[in-house]
C-alpha positions as CSV (number, residue, x, y, z in Angstrom):
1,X,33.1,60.8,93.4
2,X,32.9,60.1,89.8
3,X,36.1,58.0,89.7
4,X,35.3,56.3,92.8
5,X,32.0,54.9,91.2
6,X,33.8,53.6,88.1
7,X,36.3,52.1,90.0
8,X,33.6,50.1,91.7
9,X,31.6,49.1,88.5
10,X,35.2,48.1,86.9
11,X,35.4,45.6,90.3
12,X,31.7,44.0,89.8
13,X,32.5,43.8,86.4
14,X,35.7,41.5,87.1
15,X,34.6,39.7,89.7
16,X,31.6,38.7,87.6
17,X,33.6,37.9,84.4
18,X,35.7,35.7,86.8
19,X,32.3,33.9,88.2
20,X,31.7,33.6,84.8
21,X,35.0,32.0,83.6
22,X,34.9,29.2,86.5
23,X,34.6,25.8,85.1
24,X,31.4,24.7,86.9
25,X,29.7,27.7,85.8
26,X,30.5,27.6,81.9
27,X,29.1,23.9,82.3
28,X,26.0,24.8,83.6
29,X,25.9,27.5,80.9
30,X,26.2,24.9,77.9
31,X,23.6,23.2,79.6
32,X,21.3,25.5,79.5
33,X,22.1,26.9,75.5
34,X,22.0,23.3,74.6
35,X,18.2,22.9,76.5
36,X,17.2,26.3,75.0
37,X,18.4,25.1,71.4
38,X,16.4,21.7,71.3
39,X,13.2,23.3,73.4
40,X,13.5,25.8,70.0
41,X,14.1,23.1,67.7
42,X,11.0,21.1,69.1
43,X,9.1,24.0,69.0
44,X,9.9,25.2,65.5
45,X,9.1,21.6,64.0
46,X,6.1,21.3,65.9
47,X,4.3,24.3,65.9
48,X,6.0,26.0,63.2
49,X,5.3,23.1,60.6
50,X,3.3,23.5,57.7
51,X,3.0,20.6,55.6
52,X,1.3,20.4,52.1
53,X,0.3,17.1,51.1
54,X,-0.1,16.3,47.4
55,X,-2.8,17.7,45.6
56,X,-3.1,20.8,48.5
57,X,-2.2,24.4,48.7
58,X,-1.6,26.3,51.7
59,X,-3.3,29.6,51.9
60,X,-1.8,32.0,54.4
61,X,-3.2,34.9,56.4
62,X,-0.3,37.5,57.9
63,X,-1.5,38.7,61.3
64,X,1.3,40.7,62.0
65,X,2.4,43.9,60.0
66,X,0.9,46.9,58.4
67,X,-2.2,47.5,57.5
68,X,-4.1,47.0,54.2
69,X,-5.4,50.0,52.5
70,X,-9.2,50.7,51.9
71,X,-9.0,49.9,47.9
72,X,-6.9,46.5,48.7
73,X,-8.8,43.1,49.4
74,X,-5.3,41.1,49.6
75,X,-1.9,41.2,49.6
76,X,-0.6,40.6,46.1
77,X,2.5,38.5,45.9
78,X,5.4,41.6,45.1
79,X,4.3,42.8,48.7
80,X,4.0,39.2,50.5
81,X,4.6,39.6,53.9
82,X,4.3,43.3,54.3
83,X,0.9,43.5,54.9
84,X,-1.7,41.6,56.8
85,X,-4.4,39.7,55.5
86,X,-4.9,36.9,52.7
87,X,-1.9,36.5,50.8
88,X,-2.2,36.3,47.3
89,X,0.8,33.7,47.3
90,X,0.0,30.4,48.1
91,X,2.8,27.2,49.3
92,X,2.1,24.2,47.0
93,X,3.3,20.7,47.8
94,X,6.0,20.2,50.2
95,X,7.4,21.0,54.2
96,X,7.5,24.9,55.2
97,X,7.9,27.0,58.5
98,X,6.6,29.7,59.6
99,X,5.9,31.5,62.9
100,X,2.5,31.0,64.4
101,X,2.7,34.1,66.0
102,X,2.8,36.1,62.5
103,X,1.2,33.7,60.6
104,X,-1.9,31.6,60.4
105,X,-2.3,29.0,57.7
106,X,-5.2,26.9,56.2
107,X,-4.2,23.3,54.1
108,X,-6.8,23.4,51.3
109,X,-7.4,21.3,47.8
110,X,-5.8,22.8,44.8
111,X,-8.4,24.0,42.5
112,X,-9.1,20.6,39.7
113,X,-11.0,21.0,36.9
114,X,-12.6,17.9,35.7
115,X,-12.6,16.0,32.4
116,X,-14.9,17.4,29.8
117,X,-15.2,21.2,31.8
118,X,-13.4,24.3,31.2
119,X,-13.4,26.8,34.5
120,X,-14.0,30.1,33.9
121,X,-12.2,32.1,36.6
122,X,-14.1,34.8,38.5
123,X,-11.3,37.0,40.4
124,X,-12.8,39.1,44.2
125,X,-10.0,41.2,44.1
126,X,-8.1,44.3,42.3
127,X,-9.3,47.2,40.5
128,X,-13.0,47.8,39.6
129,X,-14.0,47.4,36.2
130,X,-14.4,50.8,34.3
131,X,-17.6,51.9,32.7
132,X,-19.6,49.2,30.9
133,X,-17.2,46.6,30.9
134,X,-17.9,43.1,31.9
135,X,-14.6,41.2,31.9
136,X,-11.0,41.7,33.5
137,X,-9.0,42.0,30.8
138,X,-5.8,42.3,33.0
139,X,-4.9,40.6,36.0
140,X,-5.2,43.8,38.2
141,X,-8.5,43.9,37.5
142,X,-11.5,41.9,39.4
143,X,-14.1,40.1,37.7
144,X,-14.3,37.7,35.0
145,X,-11.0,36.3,33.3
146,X,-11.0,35.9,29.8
147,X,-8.6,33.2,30.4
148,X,-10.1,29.9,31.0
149,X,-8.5,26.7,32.5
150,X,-8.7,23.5,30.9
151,X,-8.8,19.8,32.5
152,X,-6.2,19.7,35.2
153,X,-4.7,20.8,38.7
154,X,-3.8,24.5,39.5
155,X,-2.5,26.2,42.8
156,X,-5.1,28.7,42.7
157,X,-6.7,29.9,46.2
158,X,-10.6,29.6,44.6
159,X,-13.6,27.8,45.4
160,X,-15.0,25.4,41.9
161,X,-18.6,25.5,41.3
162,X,-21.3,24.5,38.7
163,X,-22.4,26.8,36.6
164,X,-26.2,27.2,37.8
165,X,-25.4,26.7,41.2
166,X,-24.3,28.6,44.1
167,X,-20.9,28.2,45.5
168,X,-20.7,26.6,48.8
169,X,-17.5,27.3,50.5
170,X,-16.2,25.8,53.6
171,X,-13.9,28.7,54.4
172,X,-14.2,32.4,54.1
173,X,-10.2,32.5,52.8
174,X,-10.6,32.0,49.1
175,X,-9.9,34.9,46.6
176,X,-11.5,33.1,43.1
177,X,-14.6,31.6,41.9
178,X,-13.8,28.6,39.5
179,X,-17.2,28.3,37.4
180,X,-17.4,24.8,35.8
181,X,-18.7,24.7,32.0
182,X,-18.4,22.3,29.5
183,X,-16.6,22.9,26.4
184,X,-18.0,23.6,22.9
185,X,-18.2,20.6,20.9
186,X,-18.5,21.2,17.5
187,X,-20.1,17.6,15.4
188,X,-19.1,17.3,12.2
189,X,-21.3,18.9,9.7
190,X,-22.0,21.9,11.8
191,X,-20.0,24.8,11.6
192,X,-19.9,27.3,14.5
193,X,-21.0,30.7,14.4
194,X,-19.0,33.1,16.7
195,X,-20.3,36.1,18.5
196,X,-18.1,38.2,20.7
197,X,-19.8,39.5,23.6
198,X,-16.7,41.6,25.3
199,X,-15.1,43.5,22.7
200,X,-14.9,47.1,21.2
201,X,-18.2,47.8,19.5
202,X,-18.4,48.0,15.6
203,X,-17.5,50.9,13.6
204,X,-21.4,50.7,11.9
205,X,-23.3,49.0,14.6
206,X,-25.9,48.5,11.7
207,X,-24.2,45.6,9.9
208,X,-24.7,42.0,10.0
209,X,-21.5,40.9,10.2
210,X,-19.1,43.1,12.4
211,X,-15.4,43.6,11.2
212,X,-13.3,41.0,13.2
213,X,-12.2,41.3,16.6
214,X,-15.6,43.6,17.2
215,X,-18.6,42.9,19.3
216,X,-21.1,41.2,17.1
217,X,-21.6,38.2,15.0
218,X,-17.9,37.4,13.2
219,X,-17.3,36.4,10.0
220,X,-15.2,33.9,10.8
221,X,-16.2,30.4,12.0
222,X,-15.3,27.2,13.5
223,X,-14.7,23.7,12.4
224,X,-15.8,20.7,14.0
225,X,-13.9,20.2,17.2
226,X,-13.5,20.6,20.8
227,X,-13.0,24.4,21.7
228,X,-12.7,25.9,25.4
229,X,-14.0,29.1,24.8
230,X,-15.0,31.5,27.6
231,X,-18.7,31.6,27.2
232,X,-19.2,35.1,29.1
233,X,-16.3,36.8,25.7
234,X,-17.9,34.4,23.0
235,X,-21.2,32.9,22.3
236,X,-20.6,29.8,19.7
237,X,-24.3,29.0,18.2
238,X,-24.2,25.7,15.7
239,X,-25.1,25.9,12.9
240,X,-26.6,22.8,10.5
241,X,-24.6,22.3,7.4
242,X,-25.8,19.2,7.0
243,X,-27.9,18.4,4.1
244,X,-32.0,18.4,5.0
245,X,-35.0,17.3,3.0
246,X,-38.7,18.2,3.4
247,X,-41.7,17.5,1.3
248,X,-43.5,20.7,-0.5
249,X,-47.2,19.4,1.1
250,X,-45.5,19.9,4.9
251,X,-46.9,23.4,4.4
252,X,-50.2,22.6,3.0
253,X,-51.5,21.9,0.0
254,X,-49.6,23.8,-3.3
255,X,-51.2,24.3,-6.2
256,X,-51.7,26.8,-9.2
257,X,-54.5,27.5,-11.8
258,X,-53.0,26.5,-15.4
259,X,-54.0,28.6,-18.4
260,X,-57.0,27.1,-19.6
261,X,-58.4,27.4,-15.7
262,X,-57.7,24.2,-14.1
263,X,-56.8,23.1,-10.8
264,X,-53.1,21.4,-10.2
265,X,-51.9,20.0,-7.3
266,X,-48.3,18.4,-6.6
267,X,-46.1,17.4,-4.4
268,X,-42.3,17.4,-4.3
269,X,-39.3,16.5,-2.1
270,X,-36.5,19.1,-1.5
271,X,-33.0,18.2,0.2
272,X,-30.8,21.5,0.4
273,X,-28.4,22.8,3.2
274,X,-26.8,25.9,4.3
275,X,-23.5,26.9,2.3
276,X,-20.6,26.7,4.9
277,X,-18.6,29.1,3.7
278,X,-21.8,31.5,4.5
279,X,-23.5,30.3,8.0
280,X,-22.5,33.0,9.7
281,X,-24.6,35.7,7.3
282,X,-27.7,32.6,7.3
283,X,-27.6,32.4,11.0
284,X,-28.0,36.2,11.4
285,X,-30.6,36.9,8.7
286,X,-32.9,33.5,9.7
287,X,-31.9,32.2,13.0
288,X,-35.2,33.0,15.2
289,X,-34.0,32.5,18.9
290,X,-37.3,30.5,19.7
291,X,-36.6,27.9,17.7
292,X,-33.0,27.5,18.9
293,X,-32.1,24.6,21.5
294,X,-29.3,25.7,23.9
295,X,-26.2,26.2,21.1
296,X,-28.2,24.4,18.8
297,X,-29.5,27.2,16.1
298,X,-32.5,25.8,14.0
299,X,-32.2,27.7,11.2
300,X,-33.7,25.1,9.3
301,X,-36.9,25.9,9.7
302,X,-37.0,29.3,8.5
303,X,-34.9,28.5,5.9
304,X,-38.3,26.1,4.7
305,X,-40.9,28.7,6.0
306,X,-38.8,32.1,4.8
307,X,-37.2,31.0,1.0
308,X,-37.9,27.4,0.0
309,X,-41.5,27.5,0.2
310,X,-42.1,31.3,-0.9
311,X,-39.6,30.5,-4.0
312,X,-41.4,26.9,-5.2
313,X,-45.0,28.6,-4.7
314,X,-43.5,31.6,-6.7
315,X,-42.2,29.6,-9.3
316,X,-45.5,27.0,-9.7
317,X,-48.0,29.9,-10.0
318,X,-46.1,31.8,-12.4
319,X,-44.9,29.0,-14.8
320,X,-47.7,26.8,-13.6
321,X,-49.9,29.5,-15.3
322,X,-48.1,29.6,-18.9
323,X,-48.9,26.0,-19.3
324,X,-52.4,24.4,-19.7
325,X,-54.1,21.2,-17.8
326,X,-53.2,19.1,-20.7
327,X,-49.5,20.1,-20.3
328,X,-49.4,18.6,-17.0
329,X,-50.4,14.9,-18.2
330,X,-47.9,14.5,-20.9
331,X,-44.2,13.4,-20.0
332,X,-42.4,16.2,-21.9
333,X,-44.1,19.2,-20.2
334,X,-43.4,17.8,-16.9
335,X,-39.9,17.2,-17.9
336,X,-39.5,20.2,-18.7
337,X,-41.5,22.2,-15.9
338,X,-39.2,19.9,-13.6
339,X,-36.3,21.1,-15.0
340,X,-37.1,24.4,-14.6
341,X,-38.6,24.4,-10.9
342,X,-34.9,22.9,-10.0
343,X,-33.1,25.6,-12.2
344,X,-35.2,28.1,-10.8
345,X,-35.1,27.2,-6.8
346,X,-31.1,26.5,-7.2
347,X,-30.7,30.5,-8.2
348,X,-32.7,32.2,-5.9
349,X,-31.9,30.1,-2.8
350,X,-27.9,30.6,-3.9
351,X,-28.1,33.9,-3.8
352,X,-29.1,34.2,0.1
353,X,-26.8,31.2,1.1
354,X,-28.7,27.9,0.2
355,X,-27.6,25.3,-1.7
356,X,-30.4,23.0,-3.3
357,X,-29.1,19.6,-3.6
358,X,-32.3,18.1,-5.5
359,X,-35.6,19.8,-6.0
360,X,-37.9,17.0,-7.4
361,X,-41.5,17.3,-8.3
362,X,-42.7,13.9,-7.3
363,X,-46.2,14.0,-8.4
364,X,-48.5,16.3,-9.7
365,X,-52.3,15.8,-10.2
366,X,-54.0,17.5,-13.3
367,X,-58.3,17.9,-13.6
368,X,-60.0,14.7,-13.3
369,X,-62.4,16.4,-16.6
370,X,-59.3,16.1,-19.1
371,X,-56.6,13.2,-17.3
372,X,-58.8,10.4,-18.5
373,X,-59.6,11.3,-22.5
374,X,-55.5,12.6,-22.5
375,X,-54.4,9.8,-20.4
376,X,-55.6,7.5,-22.6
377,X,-54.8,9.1,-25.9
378,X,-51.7,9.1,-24.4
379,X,-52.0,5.1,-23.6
380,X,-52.6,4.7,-27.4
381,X,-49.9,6.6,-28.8
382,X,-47.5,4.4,-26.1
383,X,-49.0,1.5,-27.3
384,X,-48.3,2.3,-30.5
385,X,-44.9,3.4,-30.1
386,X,-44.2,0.3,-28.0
387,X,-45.3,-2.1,-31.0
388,X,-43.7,-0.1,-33.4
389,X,-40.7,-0.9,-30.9
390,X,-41.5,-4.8,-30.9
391,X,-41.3,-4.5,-34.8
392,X,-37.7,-2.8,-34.6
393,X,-37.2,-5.5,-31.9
394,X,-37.9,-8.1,-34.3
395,X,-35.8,-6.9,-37.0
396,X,-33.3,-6.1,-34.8
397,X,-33.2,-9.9,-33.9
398,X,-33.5,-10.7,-37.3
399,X,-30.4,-9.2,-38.2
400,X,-29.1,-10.3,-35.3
401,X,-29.6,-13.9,-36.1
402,X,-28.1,-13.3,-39.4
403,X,-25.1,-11.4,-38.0
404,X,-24.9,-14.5,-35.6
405,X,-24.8,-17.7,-38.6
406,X,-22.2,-15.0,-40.3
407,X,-20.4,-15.2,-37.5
408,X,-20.5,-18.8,-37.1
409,X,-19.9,-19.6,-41.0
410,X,-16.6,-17.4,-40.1
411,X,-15.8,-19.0,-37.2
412,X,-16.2,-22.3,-39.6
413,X,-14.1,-21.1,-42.5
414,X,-11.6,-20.0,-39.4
415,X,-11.4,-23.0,-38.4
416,X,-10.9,-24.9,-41.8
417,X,-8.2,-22.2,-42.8
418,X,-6.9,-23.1,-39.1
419,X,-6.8,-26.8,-40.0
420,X,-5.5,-26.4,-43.7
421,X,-2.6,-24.1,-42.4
422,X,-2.0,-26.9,-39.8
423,X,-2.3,-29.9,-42.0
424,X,0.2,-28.1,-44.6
425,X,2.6,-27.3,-42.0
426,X,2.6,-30.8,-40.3
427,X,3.2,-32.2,-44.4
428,X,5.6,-29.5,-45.1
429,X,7.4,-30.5,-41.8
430,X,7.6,-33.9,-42.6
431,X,8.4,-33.2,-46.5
432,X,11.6,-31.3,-44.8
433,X,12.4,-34.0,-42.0
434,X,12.4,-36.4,-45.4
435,X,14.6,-34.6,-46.9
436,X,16.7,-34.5,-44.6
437,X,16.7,-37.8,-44.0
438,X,17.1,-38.6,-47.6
439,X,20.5,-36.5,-47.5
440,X,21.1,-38.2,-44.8
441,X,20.9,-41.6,-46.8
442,X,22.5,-39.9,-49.9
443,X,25.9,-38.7,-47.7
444,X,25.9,-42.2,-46.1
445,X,25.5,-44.1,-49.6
446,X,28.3,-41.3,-50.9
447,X,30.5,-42.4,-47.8
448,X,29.6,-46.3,-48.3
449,X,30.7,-46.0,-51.9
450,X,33.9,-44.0,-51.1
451,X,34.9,-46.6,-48.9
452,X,33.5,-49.6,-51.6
453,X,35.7,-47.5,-53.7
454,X,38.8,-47.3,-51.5
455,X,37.8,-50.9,-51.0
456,X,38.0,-52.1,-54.2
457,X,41.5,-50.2,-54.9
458,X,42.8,-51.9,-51.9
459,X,41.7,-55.3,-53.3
460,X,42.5,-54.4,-56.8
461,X,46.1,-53.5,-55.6
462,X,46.4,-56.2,-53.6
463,X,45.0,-58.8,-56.6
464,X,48.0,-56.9,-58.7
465,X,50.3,-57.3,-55.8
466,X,49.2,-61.2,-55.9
467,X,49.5,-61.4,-59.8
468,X,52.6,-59.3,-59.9
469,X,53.8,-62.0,-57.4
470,X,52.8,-64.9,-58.9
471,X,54.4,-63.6,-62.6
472,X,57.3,-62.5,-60.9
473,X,57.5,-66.2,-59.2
474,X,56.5,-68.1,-62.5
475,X,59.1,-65.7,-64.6
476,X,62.1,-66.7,-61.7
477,X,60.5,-70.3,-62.2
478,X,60.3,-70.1,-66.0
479,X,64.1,-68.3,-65.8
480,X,64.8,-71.7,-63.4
481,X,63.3,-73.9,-65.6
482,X,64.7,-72.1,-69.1
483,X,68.3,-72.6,-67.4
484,X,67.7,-76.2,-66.8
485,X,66.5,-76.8,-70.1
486,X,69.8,-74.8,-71.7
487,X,71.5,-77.5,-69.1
488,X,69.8,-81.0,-71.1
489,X,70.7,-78.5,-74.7
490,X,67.7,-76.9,-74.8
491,X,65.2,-80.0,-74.9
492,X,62.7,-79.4,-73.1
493,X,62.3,-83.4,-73.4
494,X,64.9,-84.2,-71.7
495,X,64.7,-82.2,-68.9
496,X,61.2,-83.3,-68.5
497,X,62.7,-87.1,-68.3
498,X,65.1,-86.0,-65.6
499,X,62.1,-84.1,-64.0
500,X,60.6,-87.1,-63.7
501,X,63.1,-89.5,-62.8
502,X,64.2,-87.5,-60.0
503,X,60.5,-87.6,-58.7
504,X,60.2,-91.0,-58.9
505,X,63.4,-91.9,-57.7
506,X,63.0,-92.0,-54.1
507,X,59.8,-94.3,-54.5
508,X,62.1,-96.9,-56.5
509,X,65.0,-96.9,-54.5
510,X,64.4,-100.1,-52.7
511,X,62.5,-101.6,-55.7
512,X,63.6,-104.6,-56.9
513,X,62.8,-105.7,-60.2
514,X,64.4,-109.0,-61.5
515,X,62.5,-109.1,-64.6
516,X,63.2,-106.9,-67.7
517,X,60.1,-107.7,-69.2
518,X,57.9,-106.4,-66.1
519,X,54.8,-103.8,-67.4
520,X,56.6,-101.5,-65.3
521,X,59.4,-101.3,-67.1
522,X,57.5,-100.1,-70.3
523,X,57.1,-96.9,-68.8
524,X,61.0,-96.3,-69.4
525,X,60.9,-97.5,-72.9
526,X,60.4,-94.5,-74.2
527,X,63.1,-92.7,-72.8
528,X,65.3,-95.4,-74.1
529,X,64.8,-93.9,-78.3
530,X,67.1,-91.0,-78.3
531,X,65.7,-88.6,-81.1
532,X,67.8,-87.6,-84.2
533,X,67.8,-84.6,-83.3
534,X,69.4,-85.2,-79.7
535,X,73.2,-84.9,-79.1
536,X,74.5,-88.2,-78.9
537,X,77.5,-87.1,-76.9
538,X,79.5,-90.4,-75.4
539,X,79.1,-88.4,-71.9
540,X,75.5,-88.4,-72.3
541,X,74.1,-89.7,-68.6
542,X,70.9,-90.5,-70.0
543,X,72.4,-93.1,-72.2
544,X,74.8,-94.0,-70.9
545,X,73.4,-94.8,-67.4
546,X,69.8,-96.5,-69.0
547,X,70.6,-98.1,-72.1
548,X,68.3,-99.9,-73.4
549,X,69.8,-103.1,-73.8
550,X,71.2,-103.4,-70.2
551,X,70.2,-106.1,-67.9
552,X,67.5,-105.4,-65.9
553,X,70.0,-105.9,-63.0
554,X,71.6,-103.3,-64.2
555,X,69.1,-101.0,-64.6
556,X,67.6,-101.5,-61.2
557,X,71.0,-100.4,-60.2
558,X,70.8,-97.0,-62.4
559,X,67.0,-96.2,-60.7
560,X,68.4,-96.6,-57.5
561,X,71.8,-94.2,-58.4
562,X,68.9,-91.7,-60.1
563,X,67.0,-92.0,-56.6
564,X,69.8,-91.3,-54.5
565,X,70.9,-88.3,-56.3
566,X,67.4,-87.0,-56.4
């Protein structure tokens, strides 16, 4: 029977693997996946969309899964999606999908805290706090943060609120309180004064100022500046550094009885301020709360009501008391009581953290019996003093006016000595251009006369050149002459006839003369007497070509030969 059964299931089963492999039926089956896949698709982006715009978170709530535990407000995000409820995890900007049907989901604002705030975060979830503690010091802890956020956008699943104010949420799926508080601003000349208010407690709760890092007032304070401090861990109170004045007759009246049992009153002005290196121990051992104004601690004023004004009354009864009324009027005294009331105050006040800037006595008023007669006695002896200081004056311009002629009859003899200096270098300058131009003269008469010189050599020479030539031309004419002479026998006569004749010659060649008894003829006459002395050679030309006894025919003849030979 058994067989029989398979073998029949093994027969549906092929025939129904066969249905299944026909070609109409595997295109109805595509069909249909293809349908189912987009019907999916649609559903999935439209239902199972979440979308996170900027500026949003998306908070989401499992419904499906186990169960939360009694000790367990949400589930934290190592066990996201195990659990239902709140998850601590939260989708920031962007496209997600989930499945409605496990998951619900609720598009919120991020969490922004403003300009000028600091949020102090205040977690509803995690373990309790233990025993006397006021702030989470873990993240697995709820309650207060110590961490604080500053200006800015966080994904954080929390409701923001004033501090002062209730929170008003829209939804019941927020985990966090964001508490809005504004920073501590620190102006300058303050200094802030820290006090931790979470922290292990002292190890001698009876100090002032705790060691750091314990509960209590620190040592340590802050600068001017912007600080985000968490005001539920630290309380900053500000503290005036700044300097401050006050008059002494703000608290009443002072005064003191002086030693001879007179009244004195006076007033005084008084700038100080605290010491910044020690606010912290002033603001502990004088800050009143009452007089404080939120942060601002106004430690001012019991600084003036608790040392200033105890220390100056101190210090004008006592000293005020050594001295009597009379002491009060005159300038020395009161010199010297100011000096000490300023010496005094700066010492005491420095010793609990004050610094006195100026402690001035501005008046002070002695016994109307005595101020008159002293004040003036003391008129007089100014009076006197100040004419005894018009006399010095005097003298003093006296001497001044004789100081000033001495100067001027030095300036005087200055300027003479200037003047002679500058009168004897302008001569002594031209003395040396003089000089100079004398040797100038001197080297250009020296040159003139080297050339005169060289001049007169030249003309010298060439007047010995001339001469030489001229004695040199007479001697050849003398040696002419001498030989012509030795040609007529060495009369000097003779030749002097023939000189003579041949000069005339050529002006009597055509001359006729017809007489011999003409005055011309005279001239020969004399050349006609033939000395004793002469040779009287037959060849003679002189006699024998102008005898004296020729015809004149005949001797016209002779002047014409003598002119032709000339």
């Amino acid at each position: 029977m058994s067989n029989k059964f398979d073998d029949f299931e093994d027969s549906q089963s092929e025939q129904g693997l066969r249905r299944l492999l026909n070609p109409a039926n595997l295109g109805s089956a595509a069909v249909l996946i293809a349908g189912g896949l987009i019907g999916l698709a649609a559903w999935v982006f439209l239902f199972c969309r979440i979308e996170v715009p900027s500026r949003h978170i998306a908070v989401l709530t499992k419904k499906t899964g186990d169960d939360l535990t009694n000790e367990t407000e949400i589930v934290s995000a190592a066990d996201f999606g195990k659990f239902k409820g709140i998850q601590e995890k939260v989708l920031t900007e962007g496209r997600y999908f989930y499945n409605p049907w496990s998951w619900d989901w609720d598009v919120v604002p991020q969490v922004e805290i403003p300009e000028n705030r600091l949020g102090v975060r205040i977690r509803l979830y995690g373990d309790d706090l233990g025993y006397g503690n006021l702030i989470a010091d873990t993240e697995s802890k709820k309650g207060i943060s110590t961490e604080v956020l500053r200006p800015g956008r966080y994904p954080i699943n929390g409701v923001v609120y004033e501090v002062g104010k209730d929170p008003n949420p829209f939804r019941d799926n927020y985990i966090e309180l964001i508490e809005l508080h504004e920073p501590v601003v620190i102006p300058a000349g303050f200094k802030g004064v820290v006090t931790l208010l979470s922290a292990p407690l002292a190890d001698d709760p009876n100090q002032l100022i705790v060691e750091e890092g314990r509960r209590g007032v620190q040592q340590k304070t802050l600068d001017p500046g912007v600080y985000y401090i968490n005001p539920y861990v630290q309380r900053v109170s500000l503290v005036d550094c700044r300097s401050q004045r006050f008059n002494l007759s703000t608290g009443g009246e002072m005064g003191f009885p002086s030693r001879d049992g007179f009244w004195v009153k006076l007033d005084g002005r008084i700038e100080f301020r605290v010491n910044p290196d020690r606010a912290a121990e002033v603001f502990v051992t004088y800050n009143d709360s009452d007089n404080d104004d939120g942060l601002d601690a106004r430690v001012e004023q019991e600084i003036i009501q608790k040392i200033i004004l105890p220390n100056a009354r101190s210090f004008c009864r006592l000293r005020g008391s050594d001295n009597s009324g009379r002491d009060f009027i005159l300038g020395e005294k009161r010199l010297q009581f100011q000096k000490d009331f300023q010496k005094e105050l700066e010492q005491t006040c420095e010793q609990q953290g004050i610094e006195i800037v100026q402690a001035l006595i501005t008046r002070i008023s002695p016994p109307q019996q005595i101020a008159l007669p002293v004040r003036e006695r003391q008129i007089a002896v100014q009076q006197a003093a100040q004419y005894q200081k018009e006399i010095e004056q005097q003298a003093s311009e006296q001497q001044l006016r004789m100081e000033q002629e001495l100067v001027k009859r030095k300036e005087v003899l200055v300027e003479a000595d200037r003047e002679v200096v500058t009168l004897t270098t302008e001569a002594q300058r031209q003395q040396d251009v003089a000089v100079i131009e004398a040797n100038q003269r001197k080297k250009v008469a020296e040159t003139e006369l080297s050339a005169a010189n060289d001049q007169a050599e030249a003309v010298r020479a060439r007047g010995v050149a001339a001469a030489d030539v001229i004695k040199f031309g007479n001697e050849a004419e003398a040696a002419g002459w001498a030989k012509a002479v030795e040609a007529y026998g060495g009369s000097g006569d003779e030749y002097a006839r023939w000189v003579m004749l041949r000069k005339m010659a050529p002006a009597f060649r055509k001359m006729m003369v017809n007489t011999a008894d003409s005055p011309l003829m005279n001239i020969f006459d004399e050349f006609n007497q033939i000395p004793d002395s002469a040779n009287t050679e037959p060849d003679s030309a002189v006699t024998r070509d102008t005898p004296s006894n020729q015809p004149s025919k005949q001797r016209d003849e002779t002047l014409t030969k003598a002119g032709e030979d000339q």
